[in-house]
N, C-alpha and C positions, 0 to 999 in steps of 0.2 A: 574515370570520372569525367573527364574530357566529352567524351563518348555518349554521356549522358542526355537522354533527352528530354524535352520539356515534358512530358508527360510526366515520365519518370521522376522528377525531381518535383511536380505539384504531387504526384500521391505517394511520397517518402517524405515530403515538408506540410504540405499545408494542415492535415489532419490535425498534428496536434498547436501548430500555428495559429490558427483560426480562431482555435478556443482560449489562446493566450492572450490574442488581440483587442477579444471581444470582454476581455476581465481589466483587459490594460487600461479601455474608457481616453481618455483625456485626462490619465493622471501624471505628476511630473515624472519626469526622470528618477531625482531624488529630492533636490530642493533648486530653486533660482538660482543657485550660482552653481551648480553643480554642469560640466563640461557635456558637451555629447556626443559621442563617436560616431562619428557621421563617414559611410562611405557614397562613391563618385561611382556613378554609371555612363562612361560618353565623355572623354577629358580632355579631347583633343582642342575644342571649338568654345562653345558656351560652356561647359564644364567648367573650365579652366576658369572664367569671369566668376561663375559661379562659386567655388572654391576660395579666390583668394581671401572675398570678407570674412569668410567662415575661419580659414587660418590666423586673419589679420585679429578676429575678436576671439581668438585662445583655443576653440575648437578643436578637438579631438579629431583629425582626418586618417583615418586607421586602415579602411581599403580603397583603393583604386583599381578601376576595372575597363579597359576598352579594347575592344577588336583590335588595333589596329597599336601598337608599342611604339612605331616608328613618330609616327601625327603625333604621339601622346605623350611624347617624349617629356616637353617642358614642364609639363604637369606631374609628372613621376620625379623628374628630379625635383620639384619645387615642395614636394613632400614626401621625402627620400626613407621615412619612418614607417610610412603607409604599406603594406602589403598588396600586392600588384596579380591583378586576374585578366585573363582576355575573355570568361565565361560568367554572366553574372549567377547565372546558377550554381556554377560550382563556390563562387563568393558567399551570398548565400548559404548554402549545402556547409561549410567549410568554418566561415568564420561566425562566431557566434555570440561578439560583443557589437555587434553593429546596434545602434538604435534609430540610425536615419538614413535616408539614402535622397543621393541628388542624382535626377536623372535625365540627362541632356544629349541625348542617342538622335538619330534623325525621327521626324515627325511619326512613319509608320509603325515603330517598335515605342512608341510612349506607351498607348494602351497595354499591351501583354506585360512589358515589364515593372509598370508602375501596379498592376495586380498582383502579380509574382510577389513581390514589396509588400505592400502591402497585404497578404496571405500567409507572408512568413513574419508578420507582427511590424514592420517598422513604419515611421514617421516617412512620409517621402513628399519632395520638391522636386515638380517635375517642368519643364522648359514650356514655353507657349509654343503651338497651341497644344493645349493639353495632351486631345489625341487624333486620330487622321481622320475619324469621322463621328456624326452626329451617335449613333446607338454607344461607342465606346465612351463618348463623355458623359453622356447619361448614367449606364452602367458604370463609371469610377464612380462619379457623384452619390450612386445609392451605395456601391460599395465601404465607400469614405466616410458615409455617416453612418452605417449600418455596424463598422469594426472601431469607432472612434478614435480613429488615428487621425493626425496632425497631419495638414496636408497643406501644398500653397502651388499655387503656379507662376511658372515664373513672367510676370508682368510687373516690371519693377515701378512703374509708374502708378504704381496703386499704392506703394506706399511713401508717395512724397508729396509735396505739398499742391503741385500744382492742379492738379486731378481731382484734389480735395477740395480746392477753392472753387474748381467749377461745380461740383456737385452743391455748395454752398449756394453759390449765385442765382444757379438755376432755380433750386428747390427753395430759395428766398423769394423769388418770383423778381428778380433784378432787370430781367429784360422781357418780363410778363409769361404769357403762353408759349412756349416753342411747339411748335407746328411743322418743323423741318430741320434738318441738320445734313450740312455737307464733310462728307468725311473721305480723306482720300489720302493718296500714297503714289507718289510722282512716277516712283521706280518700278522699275521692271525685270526681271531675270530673263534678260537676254545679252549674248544667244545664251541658249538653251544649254546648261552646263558651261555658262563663265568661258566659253569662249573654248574649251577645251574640246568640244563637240559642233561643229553645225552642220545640221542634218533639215532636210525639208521637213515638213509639218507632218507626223504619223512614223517618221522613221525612227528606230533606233542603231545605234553602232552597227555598224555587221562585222568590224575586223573583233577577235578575241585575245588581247595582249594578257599573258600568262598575270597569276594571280598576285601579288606582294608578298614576299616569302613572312609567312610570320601570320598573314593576315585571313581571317575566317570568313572567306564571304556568303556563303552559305548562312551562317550565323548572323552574317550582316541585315541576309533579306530577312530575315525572319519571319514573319505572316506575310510578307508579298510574294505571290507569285514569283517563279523560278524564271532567271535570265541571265545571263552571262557575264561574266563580270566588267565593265569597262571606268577607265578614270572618268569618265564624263558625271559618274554618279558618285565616285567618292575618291578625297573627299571635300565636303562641303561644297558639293553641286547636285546634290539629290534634291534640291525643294522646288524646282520648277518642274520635274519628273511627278505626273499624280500619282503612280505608286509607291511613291517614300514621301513627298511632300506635299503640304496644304500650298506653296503658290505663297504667293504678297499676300493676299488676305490671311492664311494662317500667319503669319509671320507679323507687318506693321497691323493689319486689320487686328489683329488680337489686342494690341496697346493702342490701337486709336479708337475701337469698340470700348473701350472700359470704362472709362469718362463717361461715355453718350448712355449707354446701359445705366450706369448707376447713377448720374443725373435723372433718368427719366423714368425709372423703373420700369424699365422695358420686359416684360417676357418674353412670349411664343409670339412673333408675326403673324399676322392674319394671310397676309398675299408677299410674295417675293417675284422678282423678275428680271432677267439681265440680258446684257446688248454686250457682246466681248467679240473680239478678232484675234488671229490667230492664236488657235487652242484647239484639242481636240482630244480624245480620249488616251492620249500618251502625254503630252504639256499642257499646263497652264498657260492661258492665252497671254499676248503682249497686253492688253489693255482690256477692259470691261468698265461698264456702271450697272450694279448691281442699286434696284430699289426694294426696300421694304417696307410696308405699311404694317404700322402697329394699333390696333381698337386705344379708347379712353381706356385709363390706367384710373381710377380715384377721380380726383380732381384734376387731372392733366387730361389734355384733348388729343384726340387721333394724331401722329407724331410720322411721319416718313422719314428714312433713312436714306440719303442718297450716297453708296460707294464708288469712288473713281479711282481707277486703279492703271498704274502706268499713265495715267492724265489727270490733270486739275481741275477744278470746277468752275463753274461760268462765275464770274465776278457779280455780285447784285450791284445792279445801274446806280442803284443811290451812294454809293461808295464812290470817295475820290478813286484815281489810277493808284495812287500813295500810301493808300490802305496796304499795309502786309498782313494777308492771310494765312495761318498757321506759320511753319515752316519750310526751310528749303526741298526737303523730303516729303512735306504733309501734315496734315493735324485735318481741325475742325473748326466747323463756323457751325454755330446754333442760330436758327435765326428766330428771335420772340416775336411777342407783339408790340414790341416796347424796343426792340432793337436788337444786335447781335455778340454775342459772343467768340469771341475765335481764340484755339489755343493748338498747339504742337502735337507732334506724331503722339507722345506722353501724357498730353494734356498739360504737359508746360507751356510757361508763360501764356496765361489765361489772361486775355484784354477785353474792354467793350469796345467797338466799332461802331460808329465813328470814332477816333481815338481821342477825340476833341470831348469827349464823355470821360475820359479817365483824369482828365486834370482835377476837377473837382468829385471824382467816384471816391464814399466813403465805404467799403467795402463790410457787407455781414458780419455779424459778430461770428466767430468760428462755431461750428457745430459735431467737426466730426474731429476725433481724436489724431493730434500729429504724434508719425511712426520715429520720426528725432535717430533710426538705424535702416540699415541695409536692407534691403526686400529678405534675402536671404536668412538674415540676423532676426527679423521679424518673427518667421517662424521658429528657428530655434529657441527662440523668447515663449515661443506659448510651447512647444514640447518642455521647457523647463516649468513654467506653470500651471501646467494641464487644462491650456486655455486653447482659444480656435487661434489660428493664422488670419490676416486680414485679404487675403484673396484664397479662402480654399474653396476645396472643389464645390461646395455648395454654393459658392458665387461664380467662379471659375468654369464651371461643367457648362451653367447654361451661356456663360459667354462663348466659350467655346461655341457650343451646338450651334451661337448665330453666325458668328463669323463663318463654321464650316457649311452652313446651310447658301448663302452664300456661295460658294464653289459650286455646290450642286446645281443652282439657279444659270451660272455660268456656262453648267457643260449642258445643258438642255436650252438654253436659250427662250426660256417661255415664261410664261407667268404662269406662278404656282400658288395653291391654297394649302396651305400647311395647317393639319391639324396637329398640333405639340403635344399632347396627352398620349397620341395614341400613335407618333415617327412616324405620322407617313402623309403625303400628299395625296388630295382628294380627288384633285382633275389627272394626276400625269405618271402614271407606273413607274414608267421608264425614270423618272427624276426618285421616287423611292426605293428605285434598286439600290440608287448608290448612297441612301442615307444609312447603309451596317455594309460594309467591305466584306468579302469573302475571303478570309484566312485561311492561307496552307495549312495542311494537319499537320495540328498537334500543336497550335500559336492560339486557338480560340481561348478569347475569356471565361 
């Protein structure tokens, strides 16, 4: 079973899986208080965070599954009841009281396996960003509503207050038309693999230090392209590498996107365009500013995006030096016609700017419902009531698709017109190549 390959186990599972999923709907488990056996894909890292509200609020954790035994150690003993896999197919294949699954694997294996998941019937929560490119999040998103399963990404900042209050403010019209929004994320991954690696621009390792006894790397690349195994990529140093990772942008871009999207009801970008240094088609660059122009939405006016990545954004002159903008890591500044907005990488601590506006700000009456639990606990709340999750993939998918569209604008360095209906760019091939990744056989959705 070991031996098994993904082929093999989509057409031995999914056949009669698919029609189980599609009868399951959005119904509960069994009733609201009734518990749900949730297993863990990827437990070394964000898993583990993942996991513990889920144990802490009574949660059934029945399998655990990761490549890698050694990393994932504290997570196995911290649920020592749990049945323990390094194949999530043979998990899967195998165990047959699962109804959810958390999946927090590196960026390139979210796609294949959160399909997999959900094709053998289950609820699944999967880590930001969703998946490594724009076709894969579109394809989850129709999947997802297509087999009515329960789904959430993990952007924890959507379900807490902060986040909520700016979408409030905004959509109150508190600081009038916003017209612009600076959004950005100080840091940087570098060097390139945490330090465990530095290599010039285009290079990869060339020495091959034998494999971690125990560990499947093979299994690890899964759809990426075949390469030799090195520490530099694991673990938890693949996401400045573009063939495992989305870069800062998948990463903070996903939680500082979420606010600004659902404040402005952003869809599909008209035009994108970026200015980035060192990066090239093996790393993510040390820094970029990524712009995006979006058409009138309703009653909101044409809106630009400005992303700064590994850098800050230029201070507006009318601000004292005193003004603190977002946080030490990053956030947002919205800027209205009426004045500005600024809040954290999260969309916490949401302020008006000048701050000399908050002593007397009586703030909107509330409009959108507080989640009062866990991002995590959220969803398990609506698989127990056969309700939606508050970030799933139908809001999730196309946040995704911008932030990674984004990347793409990066590695081509141009200005692009993206038509959304139809994934692809109108003026520049070469930037549509890489909006659907080319998957090793036998990993395609």
């Amino acid at each position: 079973m070991n031996s098994m390959t993904r082929r093999q186990f989509i057409s031995k599972s999914t056949t009669a899986t698919v029609a189980a999923s599609a009868l399951l709907g959005r119904s509960p488990i069994a009733s609201a208080n009734s518990k749900v056996n949730i297993a863990a894909i990827g437990i070394g890292g964000m898993g583990n965070s993942n996991l513990r509200p889920l144990g802490e609020h009574g949660q059934n954790i029945v399998a655990l599954c990761d490549l890698d035994h050694n990393y994932a150690a504290r997570t196995f003993n911290a649920f020592p009841k749990a049945k323990r896999y390094k194949d999530y197919r043979v998990m899967l294949e195998k165990q047959k009281d699962i109804d959810a699954v958390v999946i927090a694997t590196p960026d390139h294996t979210h796609a294949v396996i959160t399909m997999d998941c959900m094709k053998a019937g289950k609820h699944v929560y999967t880590q930001k960003p969703l998946t490594h490119d724009v076709f894969e999040a579109r394809k989850l998103a129709q999947a997802a509503d297509k087999m009515g399963l329960v789904t959430q990404m993990g952007i924890q900042g959507h379900s807490a207050d902060g986040g909520r209050q700016v979408v409030e403010w905004i959509q109150s019209g508190v600081i009038g038309d916003v017209t612009e929004v600076d959004a950005w994320c100080s840091l940087s991954y570098y060097p390139w693999g945490h330090a465990s690696w530095s290599s010039p621009l285009g290079a990869r390792p060339t020495d091959t230090p034998p494999i971690p006894e125990g560990f499947d790397w093979d299994l690890w690349l899964g759809p990426a392209p075949f390469r030799p195994y090195h520490p530099t990529y694991h673990p938890r140093t693949w996401r400045s590498w573009i063939d495992f990772g989305c870069g800062m942008m998948g990463d903070r871009g996903a939680h500082t996107f979420d606010p600004i999207c659902w404040a402005l009801n952003l869809g599909h970008p008209d035009t994108l365009e970026a200015s980035s240094m060192g990066g090239d088609d093996e790393i993510h660059p040390l820094s970029s500013v990524v712009r995006y122009s979006y058409p009138k939405r309703g009653n909101m006016p044409p809106v630009t995006i400005n992303w700064y990545e590994g850098l800050t954004p230029p201070r507006p002159a009318e601000l004292d030096d005193n003004e603190v903008l977002g946080n030490v890591e990053g956030g947002s500044l919205f800027k209205g016609s009426k004045g500005y907005i600024t809040c954290g990488v999260y969309g916490e601590n949401p302020r008006l700017l000048p701050e000399s506006r908050m002593k007397d700000f009586k703030a909107p009456a509330p409009t959108l419902p507080r989640i009062n639990m866990p991002h995590e606990m959220d969803w398990v709340t609506a698989i127990q009531n056969g309700t939606k999750a508050n970030a799933d993939f139908s809001y999730s998918g196309p946040l995704t698709e911008t932030v990674l569209l984004g990347n793409i604008a990066k590695r081509v360095n141009s200005r692009l017109h993206w038509d959304g209906e139809a994934m692809k760019f109108t003026n520049n091939d070469e930037a549509t190549q890489h909006v659907k990744t080319v998957h090793r056989e036998g990993w395609s959705l």
